[in-house]
C-alpha positions as CSV (number, residue, x, y, z in Angstrom):
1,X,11.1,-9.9,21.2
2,X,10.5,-8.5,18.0
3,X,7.4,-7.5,15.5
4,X,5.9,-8.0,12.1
5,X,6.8,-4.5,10.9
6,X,4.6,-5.0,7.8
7,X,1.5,-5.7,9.8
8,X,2.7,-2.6,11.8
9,X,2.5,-0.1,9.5
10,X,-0.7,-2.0,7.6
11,X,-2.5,-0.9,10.8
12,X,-0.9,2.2,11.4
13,X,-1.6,3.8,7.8
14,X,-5.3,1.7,8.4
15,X,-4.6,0.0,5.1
16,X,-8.3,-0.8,3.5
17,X,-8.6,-2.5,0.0
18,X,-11.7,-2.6,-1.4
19,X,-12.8,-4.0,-4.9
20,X,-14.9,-1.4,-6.7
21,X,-14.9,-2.5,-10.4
22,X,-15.2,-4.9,-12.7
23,X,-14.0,-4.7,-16.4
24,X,-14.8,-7.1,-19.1
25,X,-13.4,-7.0,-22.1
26,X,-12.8,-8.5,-25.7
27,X,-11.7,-8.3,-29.6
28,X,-10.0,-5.2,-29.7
29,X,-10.0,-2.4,-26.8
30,X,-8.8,0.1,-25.0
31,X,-9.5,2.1,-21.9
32,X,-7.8,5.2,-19.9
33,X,-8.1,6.4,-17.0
34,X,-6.6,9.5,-15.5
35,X,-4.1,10.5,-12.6
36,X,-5.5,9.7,-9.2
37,X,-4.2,10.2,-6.0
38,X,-5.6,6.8,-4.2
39,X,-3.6,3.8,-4.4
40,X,-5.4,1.1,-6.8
41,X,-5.6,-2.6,-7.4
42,X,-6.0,-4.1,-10.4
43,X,-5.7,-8.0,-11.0
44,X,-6.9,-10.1,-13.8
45,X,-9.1,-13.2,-13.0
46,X,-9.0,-14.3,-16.6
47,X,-7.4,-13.7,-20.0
48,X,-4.3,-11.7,-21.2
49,X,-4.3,-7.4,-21.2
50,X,-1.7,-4.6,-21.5
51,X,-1.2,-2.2,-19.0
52,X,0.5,1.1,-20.3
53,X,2.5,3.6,-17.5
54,X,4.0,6.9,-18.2
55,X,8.1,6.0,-18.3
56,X,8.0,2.4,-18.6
57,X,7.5,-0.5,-21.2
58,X,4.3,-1.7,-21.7
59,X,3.4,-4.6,-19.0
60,X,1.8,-7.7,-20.5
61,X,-0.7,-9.0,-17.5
62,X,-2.1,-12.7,-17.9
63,X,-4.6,-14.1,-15.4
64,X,-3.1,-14.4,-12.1
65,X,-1.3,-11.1,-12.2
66,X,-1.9,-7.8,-10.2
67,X,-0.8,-4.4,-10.0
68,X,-0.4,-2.0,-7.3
69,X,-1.2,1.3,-8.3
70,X,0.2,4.2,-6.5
71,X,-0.7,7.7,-7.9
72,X,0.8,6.4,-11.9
73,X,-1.5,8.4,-14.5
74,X,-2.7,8.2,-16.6
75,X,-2.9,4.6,-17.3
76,X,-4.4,2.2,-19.9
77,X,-5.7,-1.1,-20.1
78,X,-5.6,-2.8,-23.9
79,X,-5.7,-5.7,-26.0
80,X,-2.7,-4.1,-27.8
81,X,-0.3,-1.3,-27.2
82,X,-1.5,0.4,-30.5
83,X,-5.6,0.6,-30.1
84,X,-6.8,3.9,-29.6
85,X,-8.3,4.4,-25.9
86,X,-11.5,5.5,-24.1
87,X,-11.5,7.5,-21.8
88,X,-12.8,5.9,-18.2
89,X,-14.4,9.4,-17.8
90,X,-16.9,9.0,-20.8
91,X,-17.7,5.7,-19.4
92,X,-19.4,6.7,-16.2
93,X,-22.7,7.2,-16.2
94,X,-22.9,5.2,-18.8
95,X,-25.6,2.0,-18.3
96,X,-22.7,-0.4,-18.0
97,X,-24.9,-3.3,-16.0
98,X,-24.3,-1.7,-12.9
99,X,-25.4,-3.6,-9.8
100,X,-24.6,-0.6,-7.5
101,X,-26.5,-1.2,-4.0
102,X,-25.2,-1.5,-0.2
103,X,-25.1,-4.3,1.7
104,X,-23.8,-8.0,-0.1
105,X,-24.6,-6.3,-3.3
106,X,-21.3,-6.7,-5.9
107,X,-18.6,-4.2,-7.1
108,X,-20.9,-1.3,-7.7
109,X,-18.5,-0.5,-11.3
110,X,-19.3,-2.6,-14.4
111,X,-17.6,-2.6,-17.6
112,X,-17.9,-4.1,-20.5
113,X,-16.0,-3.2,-23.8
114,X,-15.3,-4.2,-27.0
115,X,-16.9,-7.3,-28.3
116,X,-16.9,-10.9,-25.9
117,X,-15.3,-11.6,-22.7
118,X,-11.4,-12.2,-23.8
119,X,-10.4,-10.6,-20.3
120,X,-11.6,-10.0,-16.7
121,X,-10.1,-7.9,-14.7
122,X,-10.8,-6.8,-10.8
123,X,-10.7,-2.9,-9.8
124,X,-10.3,-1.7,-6.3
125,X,-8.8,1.4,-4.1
126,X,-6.8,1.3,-1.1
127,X,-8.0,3.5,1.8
128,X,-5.4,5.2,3.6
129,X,-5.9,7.3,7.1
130,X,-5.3,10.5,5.6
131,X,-2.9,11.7,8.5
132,X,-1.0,8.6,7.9
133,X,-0.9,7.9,4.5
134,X,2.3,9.8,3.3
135,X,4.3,7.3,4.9
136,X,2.9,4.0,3.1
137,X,2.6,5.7,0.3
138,X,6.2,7.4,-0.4
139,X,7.9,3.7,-0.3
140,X,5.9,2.3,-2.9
141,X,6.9,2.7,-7.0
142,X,4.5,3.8,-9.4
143,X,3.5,0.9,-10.2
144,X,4.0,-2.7,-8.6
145,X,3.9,-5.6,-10.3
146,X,3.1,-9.0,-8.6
147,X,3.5,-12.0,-11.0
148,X,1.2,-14.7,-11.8
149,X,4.3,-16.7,-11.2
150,X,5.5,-15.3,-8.2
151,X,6.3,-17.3,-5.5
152,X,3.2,-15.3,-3.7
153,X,1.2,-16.7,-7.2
154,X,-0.9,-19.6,-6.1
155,X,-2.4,-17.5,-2.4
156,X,-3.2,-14.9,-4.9
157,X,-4.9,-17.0,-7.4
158,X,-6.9,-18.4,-4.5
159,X,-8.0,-14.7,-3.3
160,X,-8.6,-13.9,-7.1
161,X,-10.9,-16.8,-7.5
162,X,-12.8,-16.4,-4.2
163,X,-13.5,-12.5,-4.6
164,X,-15.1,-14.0,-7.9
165,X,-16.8,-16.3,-6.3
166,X,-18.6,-14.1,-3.7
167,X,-19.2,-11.3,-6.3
168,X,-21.0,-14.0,-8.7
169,X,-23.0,-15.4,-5.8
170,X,-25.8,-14.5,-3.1
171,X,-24.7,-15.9,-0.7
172,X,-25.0,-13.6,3.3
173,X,-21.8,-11.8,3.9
174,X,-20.6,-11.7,0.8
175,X,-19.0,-7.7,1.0
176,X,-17.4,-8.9,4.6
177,X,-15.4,-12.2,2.6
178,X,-15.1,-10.2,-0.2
179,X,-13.3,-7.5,1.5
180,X,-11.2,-9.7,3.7
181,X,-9.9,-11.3,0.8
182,X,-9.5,-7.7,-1.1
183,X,-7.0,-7.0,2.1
184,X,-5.2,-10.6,1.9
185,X,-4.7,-10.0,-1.9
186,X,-3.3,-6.3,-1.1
187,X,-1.0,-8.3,1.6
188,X,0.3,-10.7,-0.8
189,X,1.1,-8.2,-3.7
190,X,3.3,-6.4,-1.4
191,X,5.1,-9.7,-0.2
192,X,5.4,-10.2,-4.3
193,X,6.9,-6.8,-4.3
194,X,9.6,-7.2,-1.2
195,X,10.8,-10.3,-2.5
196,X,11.5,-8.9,-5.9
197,X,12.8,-5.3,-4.1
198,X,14.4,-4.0,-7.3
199,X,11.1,-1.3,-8.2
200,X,11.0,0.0,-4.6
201,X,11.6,3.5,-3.4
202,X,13.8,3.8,-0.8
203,X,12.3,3.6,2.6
204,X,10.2,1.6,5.0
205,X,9.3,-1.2,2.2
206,X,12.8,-1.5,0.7
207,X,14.6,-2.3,3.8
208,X,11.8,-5.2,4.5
209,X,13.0,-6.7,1.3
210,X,16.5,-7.3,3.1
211,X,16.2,-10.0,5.7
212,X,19.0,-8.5,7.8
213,X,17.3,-4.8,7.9
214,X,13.8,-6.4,8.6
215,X,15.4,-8.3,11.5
216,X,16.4,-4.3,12.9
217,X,13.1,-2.7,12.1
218,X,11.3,-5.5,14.3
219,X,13.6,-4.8,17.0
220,X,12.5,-1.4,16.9
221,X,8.8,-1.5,16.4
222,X,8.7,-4.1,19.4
223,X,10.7,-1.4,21.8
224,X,10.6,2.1,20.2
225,X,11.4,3.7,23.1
226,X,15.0,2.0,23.8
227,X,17.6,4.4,23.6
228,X,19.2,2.9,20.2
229,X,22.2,3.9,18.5
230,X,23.9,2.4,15.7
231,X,25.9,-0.3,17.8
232,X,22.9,-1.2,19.1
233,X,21.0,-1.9,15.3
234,X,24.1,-2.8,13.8
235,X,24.4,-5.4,16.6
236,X,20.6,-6.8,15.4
237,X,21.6,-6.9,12.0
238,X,24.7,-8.9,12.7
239,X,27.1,-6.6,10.9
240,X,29.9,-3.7,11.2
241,X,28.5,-0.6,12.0
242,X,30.0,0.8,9.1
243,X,28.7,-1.8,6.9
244,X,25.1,-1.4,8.0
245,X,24.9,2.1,8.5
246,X,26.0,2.6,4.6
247,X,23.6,-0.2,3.5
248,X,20.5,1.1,5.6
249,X,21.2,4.4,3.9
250,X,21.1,3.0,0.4
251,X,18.1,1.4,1.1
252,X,16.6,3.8,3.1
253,X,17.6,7.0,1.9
254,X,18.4,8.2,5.1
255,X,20.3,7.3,8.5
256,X,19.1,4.3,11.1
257,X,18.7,7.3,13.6
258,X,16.5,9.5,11.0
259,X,14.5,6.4,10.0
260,X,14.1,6.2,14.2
261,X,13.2,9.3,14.7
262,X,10.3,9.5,11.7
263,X,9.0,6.2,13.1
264,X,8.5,7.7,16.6
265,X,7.1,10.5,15.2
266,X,4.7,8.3,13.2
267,X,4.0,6.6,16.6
268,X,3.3,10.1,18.5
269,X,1.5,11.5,15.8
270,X,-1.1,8.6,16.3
271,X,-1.3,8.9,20.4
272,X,-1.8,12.6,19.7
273,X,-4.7,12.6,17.1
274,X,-6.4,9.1,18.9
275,X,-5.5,9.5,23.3
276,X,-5.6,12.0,25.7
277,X,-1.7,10.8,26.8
278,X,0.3,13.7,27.7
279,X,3.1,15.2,25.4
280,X,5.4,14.4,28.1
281,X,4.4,11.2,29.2
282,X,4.7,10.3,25.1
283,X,8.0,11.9,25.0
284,X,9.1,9.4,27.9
285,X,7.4,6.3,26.4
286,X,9.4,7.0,22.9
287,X,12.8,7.3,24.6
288,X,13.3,10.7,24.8
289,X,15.0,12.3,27.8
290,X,12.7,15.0,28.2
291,X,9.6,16.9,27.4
292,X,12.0,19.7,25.4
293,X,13.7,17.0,23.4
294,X,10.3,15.1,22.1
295,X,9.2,18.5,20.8
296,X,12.1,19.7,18.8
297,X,12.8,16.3,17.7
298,X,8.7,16.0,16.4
299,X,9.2,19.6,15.4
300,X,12.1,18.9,12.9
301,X,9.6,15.8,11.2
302,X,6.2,17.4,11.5
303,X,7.0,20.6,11.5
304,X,4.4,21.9,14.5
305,X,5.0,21.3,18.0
306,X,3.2,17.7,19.3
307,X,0.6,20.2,21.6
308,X,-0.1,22.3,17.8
309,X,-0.2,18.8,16.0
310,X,-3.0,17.2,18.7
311,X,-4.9,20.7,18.1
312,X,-4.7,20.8,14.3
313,X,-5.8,16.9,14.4
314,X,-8.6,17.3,16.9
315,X,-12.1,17.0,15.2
316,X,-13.8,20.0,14.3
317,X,-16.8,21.1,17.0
């Protein structure tokens, strides 16, 4: 049996997406914002905009299209390349038609610059569990790009226009279908981004864009705890073991065994901070021969022993 490895680490990492902001926009504009180390959204509901990134070409995004944000800084939204920016910064605080509020109440950031409504565009965050979050984040590029004529497009269109939908209306539980479809939209951009693969860092999300090396890392989230070596995953992926262990490297960055061990690691690090399960009893249930073994082989990723981890993750008081 094996596992959606996506939806695995999704829940792992605790993946939220929330939409936070909306920005409308029109004749001639331009706005900045600065570095920032949470993962953003941004997708545009209607019109055309420029997106500019440190060390790439300037990203034309038409309605349909989003963006997956990860730490790139700083960044600006335009009608054109050339128009001088604002800075983000000077615009909060700023009585911008906020609707701020709990509850139903909409995206609590509201823009509005230049002169009509040329462009809309949606603004959210991705929460990560902080203990966690390295790991999702260090396989993502600076910026991800999911197409309005994707093969993801249409399901994305469909999220787009319902988050509109239930930010416009009144209707009870708006923030719960908003957010569910601020999660589905998040899901989708990354399915836009493994089937493209060609932006991604290696790691986790680049081998998912190979079928063969997704069909190994289900194998292994379904049954961590198997002794595996690289017969064994080169058997799964239906190739030589020379063959796949140079391919998982170059998509990986490192060996099938290191990519293993961080995942188990990943695994104990979560029973540690979240159960009362013993360090030897996890040790067991990850396929380790013994006690000793678990530690040195969680020492080398975490750099603490698992009994120094669980006490440096235990809540204060």
């Amino acid at each position: 049996m094996t596992v959606d490895p996506l939806s695995d680490v999704l829940a792992l990492v605790r993946a939220r997406c929330e939409i936070t902001g909306v920005l409308r926009a029109g004749g001639r504009w331009a706005l900045r914002s600065g570095p920032r180390t949470q993962v953003k959204l941004d997708a545009v509901t209607h019109g055309t905009c420029w997106l500019l990134a440190p060390g790439r070409p300037p990203l034309r995004l038409v309605a349909g299209d989003a963006v997956v944000l990860n730490g790139a800084g700083p960044l600006v939204l335009c009608s054109h390349p050339e128009v001088p920016p604002v800075e983000e910064s000077a615009l909060a605080g700023a009585d911008t038609g906020s609707t701020a509020g709990s509850g139903p109440a909409p995206p609590e950031v509201f823009h509005r610059l230049g002169s009509g409504e040329d462009v809309t565009i949606l603004g959210g965050h991705v929460d990560l569990d902080p203990a966690a979050a390295a790991w999702f984040t260090g396989a993502l590029p600076d910026v991800l790009y999911a197409g309005a004529s994707g093969t993801e497009a249409e399901r994305m269109r469909l999220l787009l226009e319902g988050i509109v939908e239930e930010t416009a209306g009144d209707r009870p539980g708006a923030a719960f279908a908003r957010h569910q479809h601020a999660q589905l939209l998040l899901l989708h951009a990354l399915r836009a981004g493994l089937r493209d693969g060609t932006e991604l860092r290696p790691g986790w999300l680049r081998l998912l864009a190979d079928e063969r090396m997704r069909r190994v890392l289900g194998a292994v989230h379904a049954d961590p705890g198997r002794p595996w070596g690289l017969r064994e995953l080169a058997a799964v992926a239906g190739m030589s073991r020379s063959h796949f262990a140079q391919r998982f490297r170059e998509l990986a960055g490192q060996t099938p065994l290191a990519h293993l061990s961080r995942w188990r690691v990943r695994l104990a690090e979560q029973a540690l901070r979240e159960s009362d399960t013993t360090v030897a009893a996890l040790g067991a249930r990850l396929g380790y021969a013994s006690e000793s073994s678990f530690s040195h082989a969680f020492r080398r990723v975490a750099g603490m022993s698992p009994s120094q981890y669980r006490r440096t993750a235990a809540p204060a008081g």
